[in-house]
Each structure stands twice: as structure tokens, then as C-alpha cells.
C-alpha positions in Angstrom: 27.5 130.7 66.7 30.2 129.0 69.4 32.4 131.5 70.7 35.3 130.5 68.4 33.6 131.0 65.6 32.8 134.4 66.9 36.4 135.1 67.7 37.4 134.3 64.2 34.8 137.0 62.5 36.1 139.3 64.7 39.6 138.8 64.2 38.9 138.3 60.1 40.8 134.7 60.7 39.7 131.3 59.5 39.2 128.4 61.4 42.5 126.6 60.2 44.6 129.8 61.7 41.9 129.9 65.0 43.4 126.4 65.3 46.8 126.7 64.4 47.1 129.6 66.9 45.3 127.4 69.6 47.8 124.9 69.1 50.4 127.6 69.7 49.0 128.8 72.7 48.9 125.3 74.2 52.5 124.4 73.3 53.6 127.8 75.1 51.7 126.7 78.2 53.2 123.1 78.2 56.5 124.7 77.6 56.2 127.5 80.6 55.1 124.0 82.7 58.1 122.2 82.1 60.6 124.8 82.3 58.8 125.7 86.0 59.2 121.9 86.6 63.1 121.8 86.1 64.1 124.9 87.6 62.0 123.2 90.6 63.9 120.1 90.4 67.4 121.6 89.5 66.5 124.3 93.0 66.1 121.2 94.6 69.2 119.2 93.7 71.3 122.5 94.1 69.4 122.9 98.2 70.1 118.6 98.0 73.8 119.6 97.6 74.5 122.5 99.8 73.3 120.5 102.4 75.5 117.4 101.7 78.0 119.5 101.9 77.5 120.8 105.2 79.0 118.3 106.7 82.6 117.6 106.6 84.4 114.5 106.6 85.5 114.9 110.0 82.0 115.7 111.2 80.4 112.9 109.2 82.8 109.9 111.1 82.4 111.2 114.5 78.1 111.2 113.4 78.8 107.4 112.2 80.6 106.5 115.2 77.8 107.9 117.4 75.0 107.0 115.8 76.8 103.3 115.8 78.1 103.7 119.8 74.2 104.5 120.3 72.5 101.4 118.3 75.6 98.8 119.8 77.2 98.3 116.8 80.7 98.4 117.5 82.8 95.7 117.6 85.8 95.1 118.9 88.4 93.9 116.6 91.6 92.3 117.6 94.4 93.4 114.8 98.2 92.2 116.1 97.3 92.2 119.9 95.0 95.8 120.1 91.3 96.1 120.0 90.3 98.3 118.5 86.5 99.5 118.0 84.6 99.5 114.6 81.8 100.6 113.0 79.0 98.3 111.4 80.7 99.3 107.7 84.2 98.0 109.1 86.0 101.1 109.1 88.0 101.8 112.3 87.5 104.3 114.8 90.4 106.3 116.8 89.5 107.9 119.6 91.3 110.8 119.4 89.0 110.9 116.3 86.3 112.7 118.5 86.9 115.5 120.6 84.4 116.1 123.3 84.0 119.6 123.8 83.4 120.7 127.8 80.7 123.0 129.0 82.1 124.8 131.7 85.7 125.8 130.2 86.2 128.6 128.5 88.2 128.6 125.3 91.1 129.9 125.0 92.3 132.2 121.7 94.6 130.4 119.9 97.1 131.6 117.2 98.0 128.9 115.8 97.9 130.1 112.1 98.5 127.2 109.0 100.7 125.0 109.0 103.9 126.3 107.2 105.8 122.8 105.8 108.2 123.6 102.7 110.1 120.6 102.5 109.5 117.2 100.5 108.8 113.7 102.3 109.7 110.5 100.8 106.2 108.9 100.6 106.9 105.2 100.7 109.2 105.5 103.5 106.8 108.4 105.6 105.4 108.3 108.8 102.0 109.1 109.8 103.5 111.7 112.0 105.7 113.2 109.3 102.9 113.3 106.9 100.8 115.5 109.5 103.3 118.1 108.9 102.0 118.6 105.2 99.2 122.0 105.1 95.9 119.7 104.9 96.9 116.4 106.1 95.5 115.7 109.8 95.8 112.8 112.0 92.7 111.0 110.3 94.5 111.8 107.1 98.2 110.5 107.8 96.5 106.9 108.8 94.7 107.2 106.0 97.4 107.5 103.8 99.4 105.3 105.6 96.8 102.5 105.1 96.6 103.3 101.3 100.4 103.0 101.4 100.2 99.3 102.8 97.4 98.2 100.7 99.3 99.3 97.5 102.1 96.6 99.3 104.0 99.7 100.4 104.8 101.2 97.6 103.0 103.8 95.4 104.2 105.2 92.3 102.0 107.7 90.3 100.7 110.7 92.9 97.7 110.2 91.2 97.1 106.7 92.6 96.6 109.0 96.2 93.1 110.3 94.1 92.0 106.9 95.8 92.2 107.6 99.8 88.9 108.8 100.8 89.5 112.7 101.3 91.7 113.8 98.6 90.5 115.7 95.6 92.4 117.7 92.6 93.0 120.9 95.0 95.0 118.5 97.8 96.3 116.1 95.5 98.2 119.3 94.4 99.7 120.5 98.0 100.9 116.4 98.1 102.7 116.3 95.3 104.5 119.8 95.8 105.6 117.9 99.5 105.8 114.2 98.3 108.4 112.4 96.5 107.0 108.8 95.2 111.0 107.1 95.3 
């Protein structure tokens, strides 16, 4: 007698439930397997994602720009009479883009707080240096925006449209349009 057949007189079953049960027992296995396999894969698309976003949009041009400085691929461009430096994707570079942090000076404490802005700009008609005065919008920002402004042939007129510039999600499409008119 094999050792299933010995397991069924034990258990009083017949060999069509030995079977059946097998079966059962292998399907939970295979099941256990796979649902190990995806929490594996979705752990490592979660870790895949915090780590993305680790760096900021900020920190990720000034890596580009080094990382392209370091393998000679910038170019100088001349647009209207300036040169000015870009990367091997074409995007320009600013220099005061990069701050170089120095060893030997201590930093001071500063209390700078948020920047409190409660009025509303005109859009079409902004400046890059009156668009810095909106809470979120930098200096990388402003020419950003300013650039989106002049490729839309300076004129925008859905706040939506702004979804577009690299940089601007729901959350800060929702402090522009509380600060920007779109006359």
C-alpha cells in the first residue's frame, strides 16, 4: 500500500476526495506564492517611489547641470546677444540656479518665515520678479512661467493651461489662481 492509500483508510476518505483535497492544498500554496510575489513587487515600487521623490526639482537641475559640466556637455548658446550655457537635453541653465555652499562660514539663523503675498497679478502682463512674490513660485519658477507665457504667444487663458510648466501640480495650481488674474 503507497502512503496515500494509507492516508485515505485512515481518514475513511476515498481516493476522489484524497485528490480533490490535494488539489486544494496545491491551489493554496500557489495562491500564498503569488500574493508573497506582489506584496514583494508592490514593497518595491512603493521603496522605487520614495526614493524618486527624494529629490526635488531644484536638487535634480543642479545634479543635471553637474553631472553635464563634468562630462563637457554644455554648450553655449547665443539667444539675442547672451550666451548662455545648456545642458545636453537643451534646457538652460542660470547660475544663480546653483548655490555653492562654503565650508568655512558659519550660517547664520534666518527668520525669514513664508512669503505673505495677498494681492492678484495680472498674468499676461507679469514679470518674472512680480511672480516671485507669489508663496511657492521661486526664481526657477517665475522664468519658467514666464517662458510658458511666451510660448502660448503671450497670452494664456484658462489657469489650467499653467498644469503644463514643469513644477506645477493641483496643490500650486491652486495658490496661482487665488493670486493670478488670466485678463
Amino acid at each position: 500500500m503507497n502512503p496515500l492509500e494509507r492516508l485515505a483508510v485512515r481518514l475513511s476518505l476515498t481516493r476522489a476526495e484524497i485528490s480533490v483535497i490535494s488539489l486544494l492544498v496545491v491551489f493554496l500554496v500557489l495562491g500564498g506564492a503569488v500574493r508573497n510575489f506582489r506584496s514583494v513587487r508592490d514593497a518595491d515600487t512603493l521603496l522605487q517611489q520614495r526614493e524618486n521623490e527624494r529629490f526635488s526639482e531644484r536638487e535634480t537641475d543642479s545634479l543635471i547641470a553637474a553631472a553635464s559640466v563634468l562630462a563637457g556637455g554644455t554648450a553655449a548658446a547665443e539667444t539675442g546677444g547672451e550666451t548662455e550655457a545648456l545642458t545636453l537635453s537643451g534646457e538652460q541653465l542660470y547660475p544663480e540656479d546653483f548655490e555653492e555652499e562654503k565650508p568655512h562660514e558659519k550660517k547664520t539663523a534666518r527668520r525669514s518665515g513664508k512669503k505673505v503675498f495677498n494681492g492678484t497679478l495680472a498674468f499676461n502682463k507679469a514679470t518674472e520678479k512680480q511672480l516671485q512674490q507669489i508663496p511657492g513660485v521661486g526664481p526657477v519658477m517665475a522664468r519658467r512661467l514666464v517662458a510658458f507665457r511666451a510660448s502660448k504667444g503671450g497670452r494664456v487663458s484658462r489657469h489650467e493651461e499653467l498644469l503644463d510648466v514643469k513644477g506645477i501640480g493641483k496643490k500650486k495650481l491652486e495658490i496661482l489662481k487665488k493670486h493670478l488674474t488670466l485678463e
